[in-house]
N, C-alpha and C positions, 0 to 999 in steps of 0.2 A: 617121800618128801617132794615138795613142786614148788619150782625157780620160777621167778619173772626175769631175764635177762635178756640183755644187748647192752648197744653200743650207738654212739652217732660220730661219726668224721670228716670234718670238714677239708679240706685241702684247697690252697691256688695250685693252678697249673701254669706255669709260664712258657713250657716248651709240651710236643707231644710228648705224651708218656703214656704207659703201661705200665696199671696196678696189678698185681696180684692179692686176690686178700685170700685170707685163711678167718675169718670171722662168725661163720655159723656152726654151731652145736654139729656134734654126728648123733647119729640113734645108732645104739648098741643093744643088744638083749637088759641091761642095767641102766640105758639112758632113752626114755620116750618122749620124744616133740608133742607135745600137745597141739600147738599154735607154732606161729612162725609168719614174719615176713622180712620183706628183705626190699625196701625202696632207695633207688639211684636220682639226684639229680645233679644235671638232668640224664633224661631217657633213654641213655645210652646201651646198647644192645653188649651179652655179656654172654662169656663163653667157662662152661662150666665144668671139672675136671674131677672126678672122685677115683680117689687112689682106693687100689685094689687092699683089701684085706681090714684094713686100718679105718679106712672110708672118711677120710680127710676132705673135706669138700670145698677146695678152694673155687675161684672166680676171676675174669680178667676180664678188665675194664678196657680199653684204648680210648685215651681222652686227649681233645686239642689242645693246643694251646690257648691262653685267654679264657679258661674253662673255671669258673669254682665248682669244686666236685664234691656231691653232699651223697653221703652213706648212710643209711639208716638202716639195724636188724634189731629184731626184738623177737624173743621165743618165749613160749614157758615149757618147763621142762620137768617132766617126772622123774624121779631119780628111786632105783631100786637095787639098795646096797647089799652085796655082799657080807659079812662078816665072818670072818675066823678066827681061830684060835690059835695066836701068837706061836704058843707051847709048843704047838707039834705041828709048825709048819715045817719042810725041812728044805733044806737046797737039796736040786736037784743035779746028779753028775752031768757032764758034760754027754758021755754015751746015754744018756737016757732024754736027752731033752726034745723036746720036738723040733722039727728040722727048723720049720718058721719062727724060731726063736733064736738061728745063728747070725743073724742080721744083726743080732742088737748084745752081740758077743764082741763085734772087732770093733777096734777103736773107730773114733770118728774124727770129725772136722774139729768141734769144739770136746770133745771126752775122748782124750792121750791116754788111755788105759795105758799103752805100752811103757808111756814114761812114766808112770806111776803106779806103775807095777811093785818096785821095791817096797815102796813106802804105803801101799795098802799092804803087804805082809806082811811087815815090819808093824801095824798098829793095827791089824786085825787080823793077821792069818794066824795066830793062836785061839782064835775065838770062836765059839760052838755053832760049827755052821747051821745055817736056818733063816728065820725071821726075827732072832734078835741081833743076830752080827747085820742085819743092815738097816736096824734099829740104832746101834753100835756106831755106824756108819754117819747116821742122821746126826747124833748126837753129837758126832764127836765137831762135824760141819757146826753144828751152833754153838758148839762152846766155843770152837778154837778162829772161826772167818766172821768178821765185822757185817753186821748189812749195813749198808749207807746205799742209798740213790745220787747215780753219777758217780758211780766210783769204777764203772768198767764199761766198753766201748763193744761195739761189732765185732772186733778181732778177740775178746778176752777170750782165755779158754781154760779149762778144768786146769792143767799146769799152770797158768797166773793165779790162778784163784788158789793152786797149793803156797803159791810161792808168795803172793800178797797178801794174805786172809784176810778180804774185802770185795764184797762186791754185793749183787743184786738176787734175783730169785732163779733167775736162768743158772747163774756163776754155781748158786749151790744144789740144780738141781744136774748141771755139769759132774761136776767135784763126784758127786755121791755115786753118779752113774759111771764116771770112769772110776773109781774107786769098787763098786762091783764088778765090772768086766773084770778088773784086774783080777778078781779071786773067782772067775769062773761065772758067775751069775749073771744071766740077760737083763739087762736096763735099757730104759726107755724113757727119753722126755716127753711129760703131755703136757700141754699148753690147755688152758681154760680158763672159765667165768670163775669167780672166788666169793664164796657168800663173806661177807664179816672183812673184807680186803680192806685195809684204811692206811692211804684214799685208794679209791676203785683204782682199778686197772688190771690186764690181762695178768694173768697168771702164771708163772712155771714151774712144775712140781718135775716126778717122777715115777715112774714100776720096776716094779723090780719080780722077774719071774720067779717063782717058789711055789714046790709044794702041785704043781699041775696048772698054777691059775696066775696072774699079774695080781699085784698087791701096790698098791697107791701108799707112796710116802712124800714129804715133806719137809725136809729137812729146814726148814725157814722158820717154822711153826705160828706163820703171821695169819694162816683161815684153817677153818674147821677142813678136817680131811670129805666128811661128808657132806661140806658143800660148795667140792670141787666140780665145777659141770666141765666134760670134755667137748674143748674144740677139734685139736691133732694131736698125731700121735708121731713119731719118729726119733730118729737117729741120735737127733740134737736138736736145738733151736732153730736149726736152717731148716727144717723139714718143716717146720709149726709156725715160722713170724706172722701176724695175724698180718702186717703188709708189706712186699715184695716190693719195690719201685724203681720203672726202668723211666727217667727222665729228673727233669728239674721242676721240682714242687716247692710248696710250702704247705708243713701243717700246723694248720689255726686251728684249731679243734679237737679233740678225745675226751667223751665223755663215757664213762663205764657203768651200767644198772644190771646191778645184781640185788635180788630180794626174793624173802622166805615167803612163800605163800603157807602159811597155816590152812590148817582143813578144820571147815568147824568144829568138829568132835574131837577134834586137837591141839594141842599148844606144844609139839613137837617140833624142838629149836635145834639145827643145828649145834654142836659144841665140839669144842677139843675131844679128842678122846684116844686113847692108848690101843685101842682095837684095830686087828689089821682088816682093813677094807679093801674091797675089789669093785671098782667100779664101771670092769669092762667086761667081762660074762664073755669074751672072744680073745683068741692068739693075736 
């Protein structure tokens, strides 16, 4: 399958600041850049920082004051999905997993595994461990937590979001992933482009280790799993916000394109589907 995506952002600057963005695609063995560019105005010289392993490829702007600050990225993007079979995926024990996957064992900033320990055993540590208990997991986020836009802040975190059942795409890819830590399984939040997103805007799903490989779930069920494109990958949402900003702004602007490029000999549409996907080929 092959994406047409980016973004444009406009911002005032009133004081200096420093951006951080997190906005361009990574390449993974499952995600190839076709095309790519990435224009600032104005011309401001930019300092560029790709985290080891994950290959999160943030950027940092230092802009004046009395600045409007114009972003422009646009990629197209091949995407080369994995697929498994649900059935016989299985969790992996704790002594068996790879080391590079204890990172994403301990609780974090926004995913309190530890406080929500009881309460994922209590609604799924009776359940056959695998690929369906964090299907289980998905599931249980969309029946029981409202989405609404504007219903949670910078500070929410997987504990509000048990304790409110309300919130946004972050909220429930929080909830889901402290919700596997607690029963032993590595999670991961990825932030990305969402084919079928309405209205566009960046994305936050999650992974969830099983079976030898990261497996892409969803729990929001608002875009096709297979036309999730990876921005970052991390901890939580603070490792991934597509911008970071040390100053006083304003933003006038966010506009999000995401689109299916069919291939002639195809009419190959992204769609919903029940199948577990992997769409990172890497630890």
């Amino acid at each position: 399958m092959k994406f047409k995506l980016g973004c444009t952002l406009n911002y005032n600057v009133e004081s200096l600041s420093t951006f951080v963005f997190n906005i361009r695609v990574v390449e993974t063995p499952c995600q190839k850049i076709l095309t790519e560019q990435l224009i600032i105005d104005p011309d401001i010289p930019i300092d560029e920082y790709v985290t080891p392993f994950v290959e999160n490829r943030y950027f940092r702007v230092n802009v004046p004051a009395g600045t409007n600050l114009n972003i422009f990225y646009q990629a197209t993007v091949e995407m080369t999905h994995f697929y498994g079979d649900g059935n016989t995926i299985a969790e992996v024990p704790p002594a068996d997993l790879p080391v590079e996957t204890f990172h994403y064992l301990y609780p974090s900033r926004y995913c309190e595994s530890d406080r929500l320990h009881y309460l994922a055993l209590s609604e799924f540590g009776d359940l056959v461990p695998g690929y369906s208990r964090v299907t289980a997991i998905c599931n249980w986020i969309y029946e029981k937590v409202i989405y609404q836009y504007g219903t949670s802040n910078p500070h929410t975190s997987a504990f509000d979001t048990a304790t409110e059942r309300i919130g946004v795409c972050r909220d429930f890819a929080h909830l889901a992933i402290a919700y596997c830590r607690a029963l032993n399984i590595p999670a991961r939040c990825v932030a990305g482009y969402a084919y079928g997103l309405n209205p566009p805007d960046f994305h936050a799903c999650f992974e969830a280790y099983l079976g030898g490989r990261w497996y892409l779930f969803d729990a929001t069920r608002l875009a096709p799993q297979n036309g999730i494109v990876r921005i970052g990958t991390g901890r939580d949402a603070s490792d991934v916000a597509f911008a970071t900003i040390f100053g006083n702004i304003a933003l006038n602007k966010m506009e999000i394109l995401m689109e299916h490029l069919r291939d002639e000999n195809s009419s190959e549409v992204p769609a919903l589907t029940t199948e577990a996907i992997s769409i990172c080929g890497q630890l």
